[in-house]
LOGU-497004 format. One record per residue (C-alpha): residue number from 1; x, y, z. Coordinates in Angstrom, 3 decimals. Layout:
REM LOGU-497004
<r NUM <X Y Z>>
...
***
This chain:
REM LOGU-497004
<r 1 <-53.766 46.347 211.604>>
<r 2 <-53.922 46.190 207.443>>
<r 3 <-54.733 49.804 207.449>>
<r 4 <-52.005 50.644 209.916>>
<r 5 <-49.319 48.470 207.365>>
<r 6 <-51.095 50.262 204.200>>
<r 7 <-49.939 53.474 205.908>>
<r 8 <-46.378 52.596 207.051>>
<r 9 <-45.968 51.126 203.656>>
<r 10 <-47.137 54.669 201.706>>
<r 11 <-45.032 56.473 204.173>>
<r 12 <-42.048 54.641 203.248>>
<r 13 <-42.370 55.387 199.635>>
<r 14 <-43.181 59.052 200.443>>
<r 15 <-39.907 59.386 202.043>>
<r 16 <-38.167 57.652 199.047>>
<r 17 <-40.370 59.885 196.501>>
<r 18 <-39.176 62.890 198.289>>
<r 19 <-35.495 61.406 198.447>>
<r 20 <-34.967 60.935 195.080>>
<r 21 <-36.875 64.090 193.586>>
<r 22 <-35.698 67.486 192.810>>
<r 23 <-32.041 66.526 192.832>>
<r 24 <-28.903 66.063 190.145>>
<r 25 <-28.158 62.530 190.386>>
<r 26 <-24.347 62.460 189.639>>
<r 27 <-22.706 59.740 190.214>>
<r 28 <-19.065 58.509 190.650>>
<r 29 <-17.666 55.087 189.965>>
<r 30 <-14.478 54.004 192.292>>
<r 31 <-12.340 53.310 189.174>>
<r 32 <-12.554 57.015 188.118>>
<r 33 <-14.813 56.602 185.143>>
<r 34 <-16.798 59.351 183.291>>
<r 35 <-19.646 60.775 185.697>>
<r 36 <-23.074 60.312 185.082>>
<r 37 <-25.164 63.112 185.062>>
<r 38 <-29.141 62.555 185.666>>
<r 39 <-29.779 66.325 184.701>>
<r 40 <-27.860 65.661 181.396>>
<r 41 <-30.018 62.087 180.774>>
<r 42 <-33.070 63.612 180.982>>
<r 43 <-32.194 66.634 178.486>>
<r 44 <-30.682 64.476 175.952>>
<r 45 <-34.107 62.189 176.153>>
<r 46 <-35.686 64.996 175.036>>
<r 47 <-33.603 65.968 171.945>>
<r 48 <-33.738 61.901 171.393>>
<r 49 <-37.415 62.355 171.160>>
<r 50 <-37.639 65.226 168.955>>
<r 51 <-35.947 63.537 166.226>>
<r 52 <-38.683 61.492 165.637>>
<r 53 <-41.042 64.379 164.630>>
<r 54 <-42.136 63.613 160.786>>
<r 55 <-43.024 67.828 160.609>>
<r 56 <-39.400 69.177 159.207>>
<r 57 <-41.093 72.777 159.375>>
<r 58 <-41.376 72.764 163.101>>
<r 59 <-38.567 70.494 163.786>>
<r 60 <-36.118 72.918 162.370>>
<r 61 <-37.550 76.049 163.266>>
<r 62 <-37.985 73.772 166.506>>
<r 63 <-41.179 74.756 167.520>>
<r 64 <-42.868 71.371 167.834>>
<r 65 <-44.325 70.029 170.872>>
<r 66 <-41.344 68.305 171.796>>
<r 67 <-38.704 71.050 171.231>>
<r 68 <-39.758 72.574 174.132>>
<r 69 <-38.592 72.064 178.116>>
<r 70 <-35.386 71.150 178.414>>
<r 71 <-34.001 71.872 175.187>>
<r 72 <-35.589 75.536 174.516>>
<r 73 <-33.142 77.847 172.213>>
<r 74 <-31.579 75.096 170.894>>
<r 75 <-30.136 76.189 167.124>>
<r 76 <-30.877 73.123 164.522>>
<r 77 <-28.265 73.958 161.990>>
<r 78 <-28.751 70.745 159.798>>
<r 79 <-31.360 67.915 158.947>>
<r 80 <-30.601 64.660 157.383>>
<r 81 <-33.889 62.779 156.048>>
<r 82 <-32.393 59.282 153.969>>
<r 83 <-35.448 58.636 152.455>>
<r 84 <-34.214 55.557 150.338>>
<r 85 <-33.333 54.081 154.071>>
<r 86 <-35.663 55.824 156.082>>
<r 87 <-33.219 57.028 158.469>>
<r 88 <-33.540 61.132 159.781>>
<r 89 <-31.084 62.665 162.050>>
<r 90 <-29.923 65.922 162.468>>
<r 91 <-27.248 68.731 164.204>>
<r 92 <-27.483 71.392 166.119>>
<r 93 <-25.657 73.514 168.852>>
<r 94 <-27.534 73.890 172.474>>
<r 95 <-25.692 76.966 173.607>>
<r 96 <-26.353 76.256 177.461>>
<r 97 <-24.125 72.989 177.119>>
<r 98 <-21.820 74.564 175.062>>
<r 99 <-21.916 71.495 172.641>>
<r 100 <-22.708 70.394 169.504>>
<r 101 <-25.676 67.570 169.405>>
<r 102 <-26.514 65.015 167.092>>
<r 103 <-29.377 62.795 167.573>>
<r 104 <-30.777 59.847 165.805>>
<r 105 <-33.986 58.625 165.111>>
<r 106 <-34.561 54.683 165.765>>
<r 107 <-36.723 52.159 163.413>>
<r 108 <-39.715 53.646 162.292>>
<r 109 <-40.532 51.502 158.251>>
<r 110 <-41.756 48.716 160.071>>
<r 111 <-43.999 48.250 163.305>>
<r 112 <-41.631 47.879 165.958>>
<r 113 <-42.795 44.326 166.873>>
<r 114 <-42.152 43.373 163.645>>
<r 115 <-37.994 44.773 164.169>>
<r 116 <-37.696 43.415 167.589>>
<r 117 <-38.347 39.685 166.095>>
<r 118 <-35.869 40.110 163.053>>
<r 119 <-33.285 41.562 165.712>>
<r 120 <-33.063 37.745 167.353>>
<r 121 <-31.624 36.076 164.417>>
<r 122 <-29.346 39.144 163.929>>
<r 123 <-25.478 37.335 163.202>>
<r 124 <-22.411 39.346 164.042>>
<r 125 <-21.388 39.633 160.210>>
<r 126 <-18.992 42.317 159.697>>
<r 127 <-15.364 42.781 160.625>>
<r 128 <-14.876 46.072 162.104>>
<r 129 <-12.222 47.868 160.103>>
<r 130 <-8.443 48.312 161.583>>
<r 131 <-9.813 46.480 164.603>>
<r 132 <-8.660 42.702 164.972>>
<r 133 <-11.356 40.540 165.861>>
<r 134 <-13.907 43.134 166.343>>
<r 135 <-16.820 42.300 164.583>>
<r 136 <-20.459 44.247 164.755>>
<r 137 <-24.349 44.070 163.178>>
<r 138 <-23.598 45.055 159.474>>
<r 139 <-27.097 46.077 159.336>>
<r 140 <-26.375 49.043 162.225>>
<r 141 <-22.730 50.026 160.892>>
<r 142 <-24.394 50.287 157.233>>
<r 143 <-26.877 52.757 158.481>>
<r 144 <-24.333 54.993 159.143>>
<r 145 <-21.720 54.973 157.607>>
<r 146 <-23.210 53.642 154.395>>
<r 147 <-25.978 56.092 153.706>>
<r 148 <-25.921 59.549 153.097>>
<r 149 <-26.204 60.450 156.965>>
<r 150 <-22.292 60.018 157.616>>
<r 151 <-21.459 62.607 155.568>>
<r 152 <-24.102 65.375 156.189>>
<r 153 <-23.553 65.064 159.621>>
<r 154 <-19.804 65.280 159.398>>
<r 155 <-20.003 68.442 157.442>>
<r 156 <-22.622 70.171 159.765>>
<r 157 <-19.999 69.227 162.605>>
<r 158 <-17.613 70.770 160.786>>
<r 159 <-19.347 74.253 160.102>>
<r 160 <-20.472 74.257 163.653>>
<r 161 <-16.911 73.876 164.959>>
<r 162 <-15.719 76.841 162.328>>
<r 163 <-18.865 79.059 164.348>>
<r 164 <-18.366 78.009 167.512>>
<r 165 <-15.117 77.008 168.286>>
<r 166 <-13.102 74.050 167.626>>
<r 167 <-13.281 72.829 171.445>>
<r 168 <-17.047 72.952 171.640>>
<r 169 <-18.190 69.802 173.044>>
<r 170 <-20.015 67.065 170.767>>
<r 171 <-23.180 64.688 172.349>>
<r 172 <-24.540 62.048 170.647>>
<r 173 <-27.910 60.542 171.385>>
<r 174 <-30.541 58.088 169.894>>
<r 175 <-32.950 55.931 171.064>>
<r 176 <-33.227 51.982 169.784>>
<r 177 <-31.561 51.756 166.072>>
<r 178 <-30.794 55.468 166.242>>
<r 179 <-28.781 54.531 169.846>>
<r 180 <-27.163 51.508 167.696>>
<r 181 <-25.440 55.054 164.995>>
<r 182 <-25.371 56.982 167.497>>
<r 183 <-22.538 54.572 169.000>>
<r 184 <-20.997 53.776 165.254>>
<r 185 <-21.174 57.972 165.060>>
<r 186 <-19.476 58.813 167.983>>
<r 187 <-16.412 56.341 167.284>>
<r 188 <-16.286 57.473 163.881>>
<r 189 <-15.851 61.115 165.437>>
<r 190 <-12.914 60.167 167.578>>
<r 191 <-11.285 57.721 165.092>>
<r 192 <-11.266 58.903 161.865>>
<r 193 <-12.230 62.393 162.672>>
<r 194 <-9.921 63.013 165.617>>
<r 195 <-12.390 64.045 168.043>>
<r 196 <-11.266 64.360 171.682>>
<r 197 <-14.444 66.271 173.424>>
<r 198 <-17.134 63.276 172.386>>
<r 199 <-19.800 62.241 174.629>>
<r 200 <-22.016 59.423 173.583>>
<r 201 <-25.891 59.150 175.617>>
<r 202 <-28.280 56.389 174.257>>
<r 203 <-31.450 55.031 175.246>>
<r 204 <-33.047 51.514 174.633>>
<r 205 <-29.934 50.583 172.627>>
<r 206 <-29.687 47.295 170.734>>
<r 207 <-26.259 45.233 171.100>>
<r 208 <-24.274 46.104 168.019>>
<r 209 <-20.818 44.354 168.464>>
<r 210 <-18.977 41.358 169.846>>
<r 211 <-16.658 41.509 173.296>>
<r 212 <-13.342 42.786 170.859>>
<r 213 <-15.344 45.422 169.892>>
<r 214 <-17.230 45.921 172.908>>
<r 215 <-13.141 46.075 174.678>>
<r 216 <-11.856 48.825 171.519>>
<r 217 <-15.300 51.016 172.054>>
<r 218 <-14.748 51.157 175.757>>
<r 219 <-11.062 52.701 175.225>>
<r 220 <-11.536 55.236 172.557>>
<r 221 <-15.372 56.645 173.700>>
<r 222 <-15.103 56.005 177.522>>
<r 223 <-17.347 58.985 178.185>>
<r 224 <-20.529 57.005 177.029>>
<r 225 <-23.755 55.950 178.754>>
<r 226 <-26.222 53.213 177.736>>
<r 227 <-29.933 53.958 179.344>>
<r 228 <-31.651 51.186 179.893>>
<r 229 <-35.293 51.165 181.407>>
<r 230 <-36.892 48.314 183.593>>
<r 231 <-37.535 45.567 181.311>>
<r 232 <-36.830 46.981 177.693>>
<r 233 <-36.641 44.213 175.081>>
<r 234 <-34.363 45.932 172.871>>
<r 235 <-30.906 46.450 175.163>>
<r 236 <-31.417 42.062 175.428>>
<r 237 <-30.989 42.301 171.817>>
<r 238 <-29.321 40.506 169.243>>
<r 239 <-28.870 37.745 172.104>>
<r 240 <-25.902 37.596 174.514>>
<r 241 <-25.419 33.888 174.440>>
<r 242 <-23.139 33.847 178.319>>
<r 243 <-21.893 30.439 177.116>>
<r 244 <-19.958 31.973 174.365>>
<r 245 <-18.964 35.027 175.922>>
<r 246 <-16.280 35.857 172.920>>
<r 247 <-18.559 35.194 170.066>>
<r 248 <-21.661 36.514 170.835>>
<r 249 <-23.058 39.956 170.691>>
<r 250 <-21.560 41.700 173.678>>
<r 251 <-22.437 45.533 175.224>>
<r 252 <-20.118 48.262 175.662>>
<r 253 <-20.349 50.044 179.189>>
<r 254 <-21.811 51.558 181.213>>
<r 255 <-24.757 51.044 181.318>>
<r 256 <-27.350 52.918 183.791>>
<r 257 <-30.245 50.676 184.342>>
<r 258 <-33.281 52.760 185.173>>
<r 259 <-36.222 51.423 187.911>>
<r 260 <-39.679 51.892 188.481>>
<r 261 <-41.337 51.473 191.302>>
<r 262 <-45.476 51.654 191.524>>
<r 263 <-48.540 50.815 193.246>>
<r 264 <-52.105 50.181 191.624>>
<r 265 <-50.232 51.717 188.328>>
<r 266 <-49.582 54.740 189.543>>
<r 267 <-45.756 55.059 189.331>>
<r 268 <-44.140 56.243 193.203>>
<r 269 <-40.205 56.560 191.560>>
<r 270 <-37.794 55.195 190.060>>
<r 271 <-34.309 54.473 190.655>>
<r 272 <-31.096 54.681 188.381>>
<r 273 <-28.232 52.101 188.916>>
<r 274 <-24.985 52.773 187.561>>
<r 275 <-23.927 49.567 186.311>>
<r 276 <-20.255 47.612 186.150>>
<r 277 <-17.612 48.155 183.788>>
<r 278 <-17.938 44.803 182.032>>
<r 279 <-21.211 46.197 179.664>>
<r 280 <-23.063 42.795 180.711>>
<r 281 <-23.380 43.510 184.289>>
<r 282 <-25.505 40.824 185.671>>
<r 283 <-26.874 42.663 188.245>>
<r 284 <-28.732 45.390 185.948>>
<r 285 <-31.075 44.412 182.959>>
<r 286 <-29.777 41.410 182.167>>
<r 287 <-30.969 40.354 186.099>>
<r 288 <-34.501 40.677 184.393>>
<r 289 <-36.184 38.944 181.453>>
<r 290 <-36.306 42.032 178.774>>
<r 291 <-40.030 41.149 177.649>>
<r 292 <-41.678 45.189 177.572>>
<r 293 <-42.359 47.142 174.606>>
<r 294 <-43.901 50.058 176.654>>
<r 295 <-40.896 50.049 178.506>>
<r 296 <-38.715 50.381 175.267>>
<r 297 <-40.746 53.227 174.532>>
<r 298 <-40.987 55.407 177.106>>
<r 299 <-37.501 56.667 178.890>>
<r 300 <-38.071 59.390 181.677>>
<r 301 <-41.583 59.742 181.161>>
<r 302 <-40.858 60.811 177.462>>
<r 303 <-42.115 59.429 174.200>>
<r 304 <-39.558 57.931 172.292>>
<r 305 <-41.684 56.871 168.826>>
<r 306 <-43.513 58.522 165.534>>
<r 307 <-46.836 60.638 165.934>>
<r 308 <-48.052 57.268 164.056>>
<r 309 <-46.001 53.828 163.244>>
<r 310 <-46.175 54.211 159.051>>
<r 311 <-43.649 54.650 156.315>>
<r 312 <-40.923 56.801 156.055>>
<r 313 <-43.420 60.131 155.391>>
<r 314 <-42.242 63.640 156.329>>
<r 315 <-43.864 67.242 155.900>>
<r 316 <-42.495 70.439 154.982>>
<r 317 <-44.045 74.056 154.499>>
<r 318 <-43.191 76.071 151.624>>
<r 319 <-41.324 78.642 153.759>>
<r 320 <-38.728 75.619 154.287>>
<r 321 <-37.941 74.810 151.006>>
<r 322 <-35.586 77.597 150.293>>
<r 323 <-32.977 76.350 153.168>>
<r 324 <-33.493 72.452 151.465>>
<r 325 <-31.938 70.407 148.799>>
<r 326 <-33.032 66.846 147.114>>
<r 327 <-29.810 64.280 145.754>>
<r 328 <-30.242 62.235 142.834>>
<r 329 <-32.198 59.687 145.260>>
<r 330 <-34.806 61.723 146.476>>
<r 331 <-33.141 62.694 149.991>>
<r 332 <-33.812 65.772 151.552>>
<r 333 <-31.027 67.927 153.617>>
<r 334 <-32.139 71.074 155.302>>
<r 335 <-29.485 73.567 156.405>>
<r 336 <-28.718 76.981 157.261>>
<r 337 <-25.689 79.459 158.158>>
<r 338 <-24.187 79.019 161.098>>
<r 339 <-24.189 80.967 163.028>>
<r 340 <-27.798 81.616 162.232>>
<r 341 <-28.164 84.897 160.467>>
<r 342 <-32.011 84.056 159.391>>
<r 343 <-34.805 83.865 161.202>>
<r 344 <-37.859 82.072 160.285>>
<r 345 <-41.332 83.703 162.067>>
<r 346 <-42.973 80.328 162.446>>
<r 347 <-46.255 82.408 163.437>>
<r 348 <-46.624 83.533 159.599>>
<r 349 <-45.696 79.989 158.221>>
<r 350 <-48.483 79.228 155.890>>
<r 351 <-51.267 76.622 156.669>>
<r 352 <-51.401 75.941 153.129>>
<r 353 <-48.764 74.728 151.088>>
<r 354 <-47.790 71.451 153.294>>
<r 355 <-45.847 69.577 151.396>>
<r 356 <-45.794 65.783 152.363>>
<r 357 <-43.127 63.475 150.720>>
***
């Protein structure tokens, strides 16, 4: 009889393995909201993973490990490295999405343990400028828009739009802290940049504002999509206190809360819920205590961290240099035409002459 159960029960999740493999989950709300696309997700993990490389050579002739899959032929035109912040971003145009993509890379100075503990005493501490009553994480907004990554990636935009066409599409993506600019990036784009085609994709995203921001965000970037996975730690982060609903830290929608389902560890599938309106819906993460690292870490089945947890410490080859530049500070910016009229044969790059910084 235990056998006979064992085998109903494997049968069942082989029918809902088979179910929900090998299609495009894309999904409707009832209220007409954006569409989320599961193909999309699962691309844009991939160019949230790549930022994270620490070799620039590879990353920009993007040829590293992770450049490849989904995102193959994609044309970095720009990389921003803020050493003085330890921040590293950078542009590009994937030519099968006809868009423009940005991507962020989240907290890599510290160990991640180490960020996840400071993140729970996190105040809302800055007003929100031209917004009344929004306030956000100064800490997140400063990242952006007060380092030099604001303005390299608004001039790569720019140059890509004079290539491409001014209606090319723009996605932004990030995972953790590079989720929390991504969001502050892809407002700036509509608000002060005037933006219209601007699609916003994170994954393991912090909490960055209060409800009034939360309630602006949702108006002016509706096309946006917060991935959450199982029981991250990071999207319960700074606190939503449910008592204070006006004051505390507060998401912007919607989020898709993803679901894994396994047996003896060996992971049968997962599920993705599209999740309310409200950005606290209280039937997604916040139904579950957010207590997993590996879960913050991992979206997809792809890596979302450093080769190694360390200081801000990149790479570059000497065949590089040429298309890079230094500021007063130390902070390196690597572009090139657009469209690309060099080529770079990454099979000649020279094992010698590694430069690390």
């Amino acid at each position: 009889m235990g056998r006979r159960r064992w085998l109903f029960v494997l049968a069942i999740f082989a029918y809902l393995l088979s179910f929900s493999c090998g299609r495009v989950l894309n999904l409707k709300s009832d209220d007409g909201r954006p569409v989320y696309n599961h193909t999309l997700a699962v691309t844009l993990v991939e160019y949230a993973s790549a930022v994270y490389m620490s070799d620039l050579t590879e990353l920009f002739t993007w040829t590293c490990e992770r450049c490849n899959g989904l995102t193959k032929g994609f044309q970095v035109i720009d990389i921003i490295v803020d050493i003085e912040h330890c921040l590293q971003a950078y542009v590009g145009v994937a030519k099968e999405l006809n868009a423009i993509i940005i991507a962020f890379r989240g907290t890599q100075e510290h160990s991640i343990q180490n960020w996840v503990s400071d993140l729970f005493w996190k105040q809302l501490d800055l007003n929100y400028p031209d917004m009344p009553d929004a306030m956000v994480h100064h800490g997140f907004y400063s990242a952006y828009h007060n380092t030099t990554v604001r303005p390299a990636v608004l001039g790569a935009v720019k140059r890509a739009k004079e290539s491409y066409g001014s209606n090319i599409n723009i996605m932004v993506t990030g995972h953790s802290m590079g989720g929390a600019m991504a969001s502050f990036c892809g407002l700036d784009l509509v608000v002060n940049e005037g933006e219209e085609n601007v699609q916003v994709m994170t994954f393991g995203q912090p909490r960055v504002g209060n409800a009034a921001f939360a309630s602006y965000y949702s108006l002016l970037v509706p096309n946006t999509f917060r991935i959450t996975h199982d029981r991250d730690i990071v999207p319960h982060l700074p606190p939503y206190y449910y008592l204070f609903p006006q004051k505390t830290y507060h998401h912007f929608p919607t989020e898709v809360w993803l679901r894994e389902f396994s047996f003896s560890n060996l992971v049968l599938f997962g599920m993705e819920r599209v999740c309310d309106n409200t950005g606290e819906d209280p039937t997604c993460s916040r139904s579950v205590m957010g207590t997993s690292i590996s879960d913050h870490l991992r979206y997809f089945g792809v890596e979302l961290m450093c080769e190694t947890w360390r200081q801000c410490s990149i790479v570059m080859s000497r065949e590089v240099e040429s298309y890079s530049r230094k500021d007063s500070k130390g902070n390196i910016f690597l572009s090139r035409t657009v469209p690309s009229t060099d080529i770079i044969e990454t099979s000649t790059l020279s094992k010698t002459g590694i430069a690390s910084l």
